[in-house]
TITORZA-295197 format. One record per atom (N, C-alpha, C): residue number from 1; residue in three letters; chain; atom name; x, y, z. Coordinates in nm, 3 decimals, decimal comma, padded with zeros to 5 digits. Example, Ala and Ser with C-alpha at 12.3 -4.5 7.8 and 13.67 -1.06 7.14 Angstrom:
BEGIN
     i    aa   ch   at        xx        yy        zz
     1   Ala    A    N    01,319   -00,569    00,780
     1   Ala    A   CA    01,230   -00,450    00,780
     1   Ala    A    C    01,320   -00,330    00,780
     2   Ser    A    N    01,285   -00,225    00,708
     2   Ser    A   CA    01,367   -00,106    00,714
     2   Ser    A    C    01,290    00,003    00,787
//
This chain:
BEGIN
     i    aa   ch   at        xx        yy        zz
     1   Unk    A    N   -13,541    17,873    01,315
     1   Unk    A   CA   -13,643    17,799    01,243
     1   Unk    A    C   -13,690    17,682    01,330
     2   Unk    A    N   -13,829    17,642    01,309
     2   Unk    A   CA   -13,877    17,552    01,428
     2   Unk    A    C   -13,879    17,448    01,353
     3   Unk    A    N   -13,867    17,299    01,439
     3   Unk    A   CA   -13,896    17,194    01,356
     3   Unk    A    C   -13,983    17,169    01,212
     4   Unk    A    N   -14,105    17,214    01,218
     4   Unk    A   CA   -14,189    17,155    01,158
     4   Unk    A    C   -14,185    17,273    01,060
     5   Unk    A    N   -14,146    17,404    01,058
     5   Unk    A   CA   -14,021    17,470    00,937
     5   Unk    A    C   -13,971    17,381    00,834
     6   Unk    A    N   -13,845    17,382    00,920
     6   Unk    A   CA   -13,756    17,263    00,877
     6   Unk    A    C   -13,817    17,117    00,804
     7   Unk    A    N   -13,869    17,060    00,869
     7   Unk    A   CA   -13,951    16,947    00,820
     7   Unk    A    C   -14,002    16,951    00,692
     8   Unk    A    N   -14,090    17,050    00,713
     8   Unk    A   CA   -14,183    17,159    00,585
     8   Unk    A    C   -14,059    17,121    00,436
     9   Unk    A    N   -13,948    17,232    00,452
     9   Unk    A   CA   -13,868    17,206    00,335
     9   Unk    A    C   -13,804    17,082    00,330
    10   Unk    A    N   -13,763    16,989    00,402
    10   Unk    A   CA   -13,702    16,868    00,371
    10   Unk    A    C   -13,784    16,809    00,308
    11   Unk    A    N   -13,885    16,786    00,341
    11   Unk    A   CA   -14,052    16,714    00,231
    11   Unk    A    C   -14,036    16,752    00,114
    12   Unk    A    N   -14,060    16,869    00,080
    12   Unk    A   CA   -14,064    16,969   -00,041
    12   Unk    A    C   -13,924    16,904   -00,103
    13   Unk    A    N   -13,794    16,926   -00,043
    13   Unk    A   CA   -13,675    16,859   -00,166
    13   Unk    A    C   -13,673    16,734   -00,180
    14   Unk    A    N   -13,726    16,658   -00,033
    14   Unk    A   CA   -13,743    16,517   -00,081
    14   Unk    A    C   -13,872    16,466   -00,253
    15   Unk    A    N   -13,946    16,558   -00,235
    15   Unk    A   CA   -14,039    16,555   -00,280
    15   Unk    A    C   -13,974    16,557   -00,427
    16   Unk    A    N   -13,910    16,693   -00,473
    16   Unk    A   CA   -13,864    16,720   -00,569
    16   Unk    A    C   -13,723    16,621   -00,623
    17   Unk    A    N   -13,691    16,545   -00,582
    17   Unk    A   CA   -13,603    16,450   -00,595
    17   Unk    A    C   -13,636    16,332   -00,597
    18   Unk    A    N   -13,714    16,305   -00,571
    18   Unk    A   CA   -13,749    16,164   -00,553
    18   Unk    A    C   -13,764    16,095   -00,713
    19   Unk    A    N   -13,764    16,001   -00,742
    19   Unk    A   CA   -13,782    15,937   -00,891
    19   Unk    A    C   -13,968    15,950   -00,936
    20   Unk    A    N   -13,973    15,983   -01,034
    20   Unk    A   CA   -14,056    16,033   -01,123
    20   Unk    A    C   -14,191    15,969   -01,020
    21   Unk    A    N   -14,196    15,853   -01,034
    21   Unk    A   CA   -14,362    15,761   -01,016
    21   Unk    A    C   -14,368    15,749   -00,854
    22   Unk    A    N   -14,257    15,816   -00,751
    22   Unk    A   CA   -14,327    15,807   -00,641
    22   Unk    A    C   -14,295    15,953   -00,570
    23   Unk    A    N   -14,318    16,039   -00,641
    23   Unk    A   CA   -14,332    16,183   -00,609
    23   Unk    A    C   -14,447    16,256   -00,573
    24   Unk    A    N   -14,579    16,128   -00,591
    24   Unk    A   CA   -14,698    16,148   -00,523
    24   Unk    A    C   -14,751    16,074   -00,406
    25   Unk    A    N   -14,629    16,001   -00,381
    25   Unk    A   CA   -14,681    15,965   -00,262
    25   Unk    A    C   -14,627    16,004   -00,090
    26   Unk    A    N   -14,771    16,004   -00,016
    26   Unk    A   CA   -14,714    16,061    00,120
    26   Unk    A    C   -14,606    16,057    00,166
    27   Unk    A    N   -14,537    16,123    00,233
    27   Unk    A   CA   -14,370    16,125    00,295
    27   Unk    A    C   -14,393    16,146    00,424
    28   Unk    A    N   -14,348    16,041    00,488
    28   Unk    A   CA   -14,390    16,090    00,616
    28   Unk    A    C   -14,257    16,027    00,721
    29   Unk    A    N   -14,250    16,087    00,828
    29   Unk    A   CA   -14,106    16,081    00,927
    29   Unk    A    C   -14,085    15,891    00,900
    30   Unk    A    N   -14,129    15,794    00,862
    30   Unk    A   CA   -14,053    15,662    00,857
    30   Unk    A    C   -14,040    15,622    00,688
    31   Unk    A    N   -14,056    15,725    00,616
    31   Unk    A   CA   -14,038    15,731    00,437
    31   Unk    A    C   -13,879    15,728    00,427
    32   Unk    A    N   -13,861    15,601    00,392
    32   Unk    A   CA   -13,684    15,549    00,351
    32   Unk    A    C   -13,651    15,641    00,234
    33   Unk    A    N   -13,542    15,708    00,262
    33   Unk    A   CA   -13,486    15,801    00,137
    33   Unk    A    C   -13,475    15,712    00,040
    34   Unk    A    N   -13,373    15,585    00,055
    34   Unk    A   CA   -13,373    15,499   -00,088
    34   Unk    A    C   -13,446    15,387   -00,129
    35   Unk    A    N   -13,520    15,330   -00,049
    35   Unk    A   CA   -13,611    15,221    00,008
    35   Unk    A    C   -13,727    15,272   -00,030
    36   Unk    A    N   -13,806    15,376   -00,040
    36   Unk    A   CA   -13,899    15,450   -00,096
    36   Unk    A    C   -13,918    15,525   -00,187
    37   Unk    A    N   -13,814    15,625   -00,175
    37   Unk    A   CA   -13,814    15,769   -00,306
    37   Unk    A    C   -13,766    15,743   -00,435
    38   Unk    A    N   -13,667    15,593   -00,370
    38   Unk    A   CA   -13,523    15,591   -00,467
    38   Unk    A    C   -13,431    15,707   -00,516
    39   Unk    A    N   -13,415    15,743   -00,423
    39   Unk    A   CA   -13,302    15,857   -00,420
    39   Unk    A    C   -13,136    15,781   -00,365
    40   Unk    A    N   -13,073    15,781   -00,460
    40   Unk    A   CA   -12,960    15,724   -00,423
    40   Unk    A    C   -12,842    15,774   -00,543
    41   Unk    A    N   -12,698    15,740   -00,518
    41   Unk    A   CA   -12,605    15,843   -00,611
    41   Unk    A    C   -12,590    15,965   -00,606
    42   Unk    A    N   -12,586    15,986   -00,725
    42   Unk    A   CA   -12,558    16,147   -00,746
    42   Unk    A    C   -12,672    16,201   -00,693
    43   Unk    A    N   -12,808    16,168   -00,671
    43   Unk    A   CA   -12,883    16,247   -00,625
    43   Unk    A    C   -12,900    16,235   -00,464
    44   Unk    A    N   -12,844    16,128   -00,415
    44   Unk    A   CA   -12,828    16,144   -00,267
    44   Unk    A    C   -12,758    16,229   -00,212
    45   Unk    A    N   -12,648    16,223   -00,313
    45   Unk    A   CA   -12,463    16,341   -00,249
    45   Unk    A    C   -12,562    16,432   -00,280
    46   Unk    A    N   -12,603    16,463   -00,380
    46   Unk    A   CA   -12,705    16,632   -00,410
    46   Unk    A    C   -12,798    16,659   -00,292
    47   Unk    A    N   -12,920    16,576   -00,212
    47   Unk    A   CA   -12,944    16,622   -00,119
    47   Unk    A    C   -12,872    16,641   -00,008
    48   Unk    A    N   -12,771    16,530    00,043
    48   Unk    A   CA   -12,680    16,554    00,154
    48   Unk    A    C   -12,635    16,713    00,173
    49   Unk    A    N   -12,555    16,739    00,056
    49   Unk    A   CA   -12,501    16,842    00,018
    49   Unk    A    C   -12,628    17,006    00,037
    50   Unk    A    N   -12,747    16,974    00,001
    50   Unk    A   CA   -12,831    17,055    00,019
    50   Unk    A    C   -12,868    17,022    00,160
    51   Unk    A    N   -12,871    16,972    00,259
    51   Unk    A   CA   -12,886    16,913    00,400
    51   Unk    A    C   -12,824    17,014    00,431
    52   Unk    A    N   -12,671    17,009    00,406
    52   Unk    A   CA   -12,564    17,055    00,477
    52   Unk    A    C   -12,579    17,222    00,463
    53   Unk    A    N   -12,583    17,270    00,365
    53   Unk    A   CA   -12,640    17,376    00,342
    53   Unk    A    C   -12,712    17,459    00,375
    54   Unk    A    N   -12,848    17,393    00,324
    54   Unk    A   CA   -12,922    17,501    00,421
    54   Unk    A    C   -12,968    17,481    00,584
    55   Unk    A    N   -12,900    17,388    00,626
    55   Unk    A   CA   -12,939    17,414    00,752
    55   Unk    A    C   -12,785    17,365    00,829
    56   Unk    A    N   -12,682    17,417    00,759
    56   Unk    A   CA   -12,561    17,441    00,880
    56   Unk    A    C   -12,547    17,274    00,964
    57   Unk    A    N   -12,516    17,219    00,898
    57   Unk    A   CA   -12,513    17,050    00,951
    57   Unk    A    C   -12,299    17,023    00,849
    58   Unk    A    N   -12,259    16,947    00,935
    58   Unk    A   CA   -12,166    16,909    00,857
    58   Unk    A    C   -12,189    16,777    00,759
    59   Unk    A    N   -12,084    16,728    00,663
    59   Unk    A   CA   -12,144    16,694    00,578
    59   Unk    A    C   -12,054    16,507    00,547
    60   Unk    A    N   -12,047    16,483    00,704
    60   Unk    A   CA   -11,980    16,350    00,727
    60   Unk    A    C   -12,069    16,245    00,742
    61   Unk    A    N   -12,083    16,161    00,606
    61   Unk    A   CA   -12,159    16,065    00,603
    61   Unk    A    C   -12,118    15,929    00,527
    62   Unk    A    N   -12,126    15,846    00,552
    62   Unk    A   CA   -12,031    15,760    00,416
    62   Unk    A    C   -12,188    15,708    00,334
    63   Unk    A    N   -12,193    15,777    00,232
    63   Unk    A   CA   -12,384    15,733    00,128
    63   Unk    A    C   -12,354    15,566    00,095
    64   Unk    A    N   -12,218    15,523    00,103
    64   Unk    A   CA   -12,232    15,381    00,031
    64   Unk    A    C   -12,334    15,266    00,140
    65   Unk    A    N   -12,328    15,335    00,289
    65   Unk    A   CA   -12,398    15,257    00,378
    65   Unk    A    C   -12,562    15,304    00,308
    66   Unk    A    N   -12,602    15,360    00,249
    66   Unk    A   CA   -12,749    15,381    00,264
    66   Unk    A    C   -12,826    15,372    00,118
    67   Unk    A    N   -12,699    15,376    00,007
    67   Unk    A   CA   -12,745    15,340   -00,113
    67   Unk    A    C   -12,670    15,340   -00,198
    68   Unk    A    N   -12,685    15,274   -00,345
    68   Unk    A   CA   -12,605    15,219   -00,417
    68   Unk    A    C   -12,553    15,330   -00,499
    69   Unk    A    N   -12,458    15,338   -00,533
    69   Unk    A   CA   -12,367    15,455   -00,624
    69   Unk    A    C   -12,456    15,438   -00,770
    70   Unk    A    N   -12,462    15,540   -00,835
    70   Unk    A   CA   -12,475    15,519   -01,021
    70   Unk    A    C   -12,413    15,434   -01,082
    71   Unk    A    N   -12,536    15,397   -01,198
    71   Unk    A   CA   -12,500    15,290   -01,300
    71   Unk    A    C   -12,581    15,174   -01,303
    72   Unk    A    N   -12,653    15,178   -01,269
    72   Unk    A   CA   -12,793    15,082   -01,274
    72   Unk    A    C   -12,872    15,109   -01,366
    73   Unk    A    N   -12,833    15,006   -01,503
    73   Unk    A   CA   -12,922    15,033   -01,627
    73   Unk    A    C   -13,076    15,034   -01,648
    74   Unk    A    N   -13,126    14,924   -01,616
    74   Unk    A   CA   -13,314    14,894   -01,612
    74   Unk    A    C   -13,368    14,929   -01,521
    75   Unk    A    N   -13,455    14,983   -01,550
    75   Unk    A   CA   -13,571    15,039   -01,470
    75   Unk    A    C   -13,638    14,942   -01,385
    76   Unk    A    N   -13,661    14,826   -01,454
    76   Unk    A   CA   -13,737    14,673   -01,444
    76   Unk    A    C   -13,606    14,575   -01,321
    77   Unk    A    N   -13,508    14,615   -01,367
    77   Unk    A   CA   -13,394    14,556   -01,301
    77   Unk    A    C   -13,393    14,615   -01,162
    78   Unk    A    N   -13,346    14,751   -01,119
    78   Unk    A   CA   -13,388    14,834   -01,020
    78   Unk    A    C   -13,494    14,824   -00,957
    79   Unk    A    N   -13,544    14,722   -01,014
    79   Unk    A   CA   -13,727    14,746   -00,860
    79   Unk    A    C   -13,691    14,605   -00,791
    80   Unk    A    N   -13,677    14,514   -00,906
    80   Unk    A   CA   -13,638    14,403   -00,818
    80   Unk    A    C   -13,522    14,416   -00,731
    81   Unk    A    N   -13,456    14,470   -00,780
    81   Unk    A   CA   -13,307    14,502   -00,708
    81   Unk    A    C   -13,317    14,539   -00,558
    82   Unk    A    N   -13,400    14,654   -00,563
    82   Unk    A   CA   -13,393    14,745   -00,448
    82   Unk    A    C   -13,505    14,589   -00,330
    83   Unk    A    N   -13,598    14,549   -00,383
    83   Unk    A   CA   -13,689    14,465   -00,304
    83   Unk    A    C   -13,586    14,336   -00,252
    84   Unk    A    N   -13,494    14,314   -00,374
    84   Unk    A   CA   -13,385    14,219   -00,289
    84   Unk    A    C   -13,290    14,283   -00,158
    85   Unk    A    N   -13,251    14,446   -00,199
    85   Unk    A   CA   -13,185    14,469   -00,097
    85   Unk    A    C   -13,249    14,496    00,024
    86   Unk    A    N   -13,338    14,589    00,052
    86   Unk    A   CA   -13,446    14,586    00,129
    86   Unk    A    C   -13,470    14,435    00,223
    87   Unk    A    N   -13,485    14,344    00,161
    87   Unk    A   CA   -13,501    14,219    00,235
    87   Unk    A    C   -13,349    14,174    00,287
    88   Unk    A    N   -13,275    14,202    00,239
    88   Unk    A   CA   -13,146    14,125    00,297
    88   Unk    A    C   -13,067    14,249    00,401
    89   Unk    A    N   -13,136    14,350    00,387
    89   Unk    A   CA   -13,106    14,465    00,518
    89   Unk    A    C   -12,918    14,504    00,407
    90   Unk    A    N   -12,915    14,504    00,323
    90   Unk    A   CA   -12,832    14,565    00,226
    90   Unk    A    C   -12,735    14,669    00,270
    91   Unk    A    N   -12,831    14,778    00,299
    91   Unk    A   CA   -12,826    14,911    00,321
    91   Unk    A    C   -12,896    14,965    00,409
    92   Unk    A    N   -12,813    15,047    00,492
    92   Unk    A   CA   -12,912    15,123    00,637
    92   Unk    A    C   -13,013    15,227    00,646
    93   Unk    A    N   -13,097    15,217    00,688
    93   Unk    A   CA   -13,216    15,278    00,681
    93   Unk    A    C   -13,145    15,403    00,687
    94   Unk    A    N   -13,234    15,525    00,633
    94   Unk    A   CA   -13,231    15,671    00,627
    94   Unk    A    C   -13,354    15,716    00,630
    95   Unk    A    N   -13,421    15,730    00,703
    95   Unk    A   CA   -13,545    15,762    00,690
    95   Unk    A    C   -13,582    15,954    00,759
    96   Unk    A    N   -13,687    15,989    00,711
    96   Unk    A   CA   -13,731    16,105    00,706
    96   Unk    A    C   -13,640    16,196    00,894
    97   Unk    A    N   -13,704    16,116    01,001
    97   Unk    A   CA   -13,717    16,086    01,124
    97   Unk    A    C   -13,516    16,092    01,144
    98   Unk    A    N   -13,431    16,087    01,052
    98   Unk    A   CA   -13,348    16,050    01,085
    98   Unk    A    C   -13,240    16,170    01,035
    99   Unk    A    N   -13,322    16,254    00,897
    99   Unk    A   CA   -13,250    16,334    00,899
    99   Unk    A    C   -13,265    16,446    00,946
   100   Unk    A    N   -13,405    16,476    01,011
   100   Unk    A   CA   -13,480    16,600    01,098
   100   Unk    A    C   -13,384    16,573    01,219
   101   Unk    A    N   -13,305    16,471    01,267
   101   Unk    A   CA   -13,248    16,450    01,407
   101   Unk    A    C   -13,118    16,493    01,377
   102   Unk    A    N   -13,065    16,465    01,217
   102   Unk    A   CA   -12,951    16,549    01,183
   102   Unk    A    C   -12,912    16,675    01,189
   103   Unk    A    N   -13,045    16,715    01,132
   103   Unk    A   CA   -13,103    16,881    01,143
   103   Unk    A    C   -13,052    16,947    01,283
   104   Unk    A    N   -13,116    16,834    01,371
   104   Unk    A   CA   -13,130    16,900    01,480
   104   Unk    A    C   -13,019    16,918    01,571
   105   Unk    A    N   -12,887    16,794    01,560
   105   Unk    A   CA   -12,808    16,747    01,620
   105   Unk    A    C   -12,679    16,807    01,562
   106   Unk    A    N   -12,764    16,863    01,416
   106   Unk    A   CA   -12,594    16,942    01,390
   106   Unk    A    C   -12,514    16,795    01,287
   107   Unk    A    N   -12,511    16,710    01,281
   107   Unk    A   CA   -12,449    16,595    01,218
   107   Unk    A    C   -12,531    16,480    01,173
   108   Unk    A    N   -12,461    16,415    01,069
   108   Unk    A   CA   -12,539    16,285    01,014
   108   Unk    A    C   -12,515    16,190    01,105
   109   Unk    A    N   -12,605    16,075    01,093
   109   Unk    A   CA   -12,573    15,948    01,205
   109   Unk    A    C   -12,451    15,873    01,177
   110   Unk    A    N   -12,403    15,842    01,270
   110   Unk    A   CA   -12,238    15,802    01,250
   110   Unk    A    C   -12,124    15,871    01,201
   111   Unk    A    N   -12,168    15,966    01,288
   111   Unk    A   CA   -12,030    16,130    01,233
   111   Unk    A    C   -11,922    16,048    01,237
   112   Unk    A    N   -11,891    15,927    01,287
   112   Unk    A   CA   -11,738    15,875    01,269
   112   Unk    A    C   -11,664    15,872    01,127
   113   Unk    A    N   -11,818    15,840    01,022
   113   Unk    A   CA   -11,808    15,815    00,919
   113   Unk    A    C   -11,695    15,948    00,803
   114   Unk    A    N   -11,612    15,896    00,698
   114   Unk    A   CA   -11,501    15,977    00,669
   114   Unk    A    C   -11,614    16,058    00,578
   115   Unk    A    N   -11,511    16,194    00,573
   115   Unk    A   CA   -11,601    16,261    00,487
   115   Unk    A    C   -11,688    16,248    00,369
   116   Unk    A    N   -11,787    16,356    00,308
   116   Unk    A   CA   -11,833    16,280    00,195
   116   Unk    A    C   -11,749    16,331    00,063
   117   Unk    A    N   -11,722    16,251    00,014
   117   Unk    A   CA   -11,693    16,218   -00,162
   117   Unk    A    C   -11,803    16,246   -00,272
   118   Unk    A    N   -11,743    16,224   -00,374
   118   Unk    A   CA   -11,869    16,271   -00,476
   118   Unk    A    C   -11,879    16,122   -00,541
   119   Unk    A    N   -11,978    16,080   -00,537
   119   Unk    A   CA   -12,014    15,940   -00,553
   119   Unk    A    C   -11,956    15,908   -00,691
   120   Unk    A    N   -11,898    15,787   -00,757
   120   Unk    A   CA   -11,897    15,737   -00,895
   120   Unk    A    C   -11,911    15,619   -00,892
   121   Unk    A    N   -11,923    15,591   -01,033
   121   Unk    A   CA   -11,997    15,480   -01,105
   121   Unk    A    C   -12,024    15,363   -00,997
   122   Unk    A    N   -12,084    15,265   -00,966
   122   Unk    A   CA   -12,101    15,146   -00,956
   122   Unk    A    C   -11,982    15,028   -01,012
   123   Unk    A    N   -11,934    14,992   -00,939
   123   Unk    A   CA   -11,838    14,894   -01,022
   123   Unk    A    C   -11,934    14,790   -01,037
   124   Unk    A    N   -11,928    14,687   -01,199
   124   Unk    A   CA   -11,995    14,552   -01,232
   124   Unk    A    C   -11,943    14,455   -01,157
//
């Protein structure tokens, strides 16, 4: 499968995952998985996990570097949230550009990182 294959369906699940109100907007190779789509938690381990899958990548990543686990009640709470983390560099970029290099490289960035877990709750 050639890059822009590949590319093709990562859009498409990013697309389909992404939170309700920004599922229409462009995705393009510097579109932050959680910084943009808000894809984070259980639905991050769910794409990782589909990463790993269909395209034969192992599945060593630690998600707590790139976004916050479940349990974030308000909707209203969560926007400010994410614009605070975003500014204070919180969490490490994941962007489009980063997992096509995963794709490509066979591994997530920082394969040092321990395997993945299945994300839970947010501690208060």
């Amino acid at each position: 499968m050639n890059r822009e294959a590949f590319r093709q369906k990562v859009l498409e699940q990013l697309t389909r995952m992404a939170a309700p109100k920004f599922r229409k907007l462009p995705i393009t190779d510097d579109t932050e998985v959680y910084y943009d789509l808000r894809i984070f938690g259980d639905d991050l381990y769910d794409f990782v996990v589909w990463v790993s899958k269909e395209f034969g990548i192992e599945r060593r990543i630690n998600l707590d570097e790139y976004g916050p686990r479940e349990g974030i009640p308000s909707l209203l709470f969560r926007e400010r949230r994410v614009r605070r983390e975003r500014e204070q560099g919180r969490y490490k970029s994941l962007k489009v550009r980063d997992i096509l290099m995963a794709i490509e490289s066979g591994h997530w960035p920082a394969a040092t990182n321990p395997p993945l877990s299945t994300p839970s709750a947010e501690p208060n």
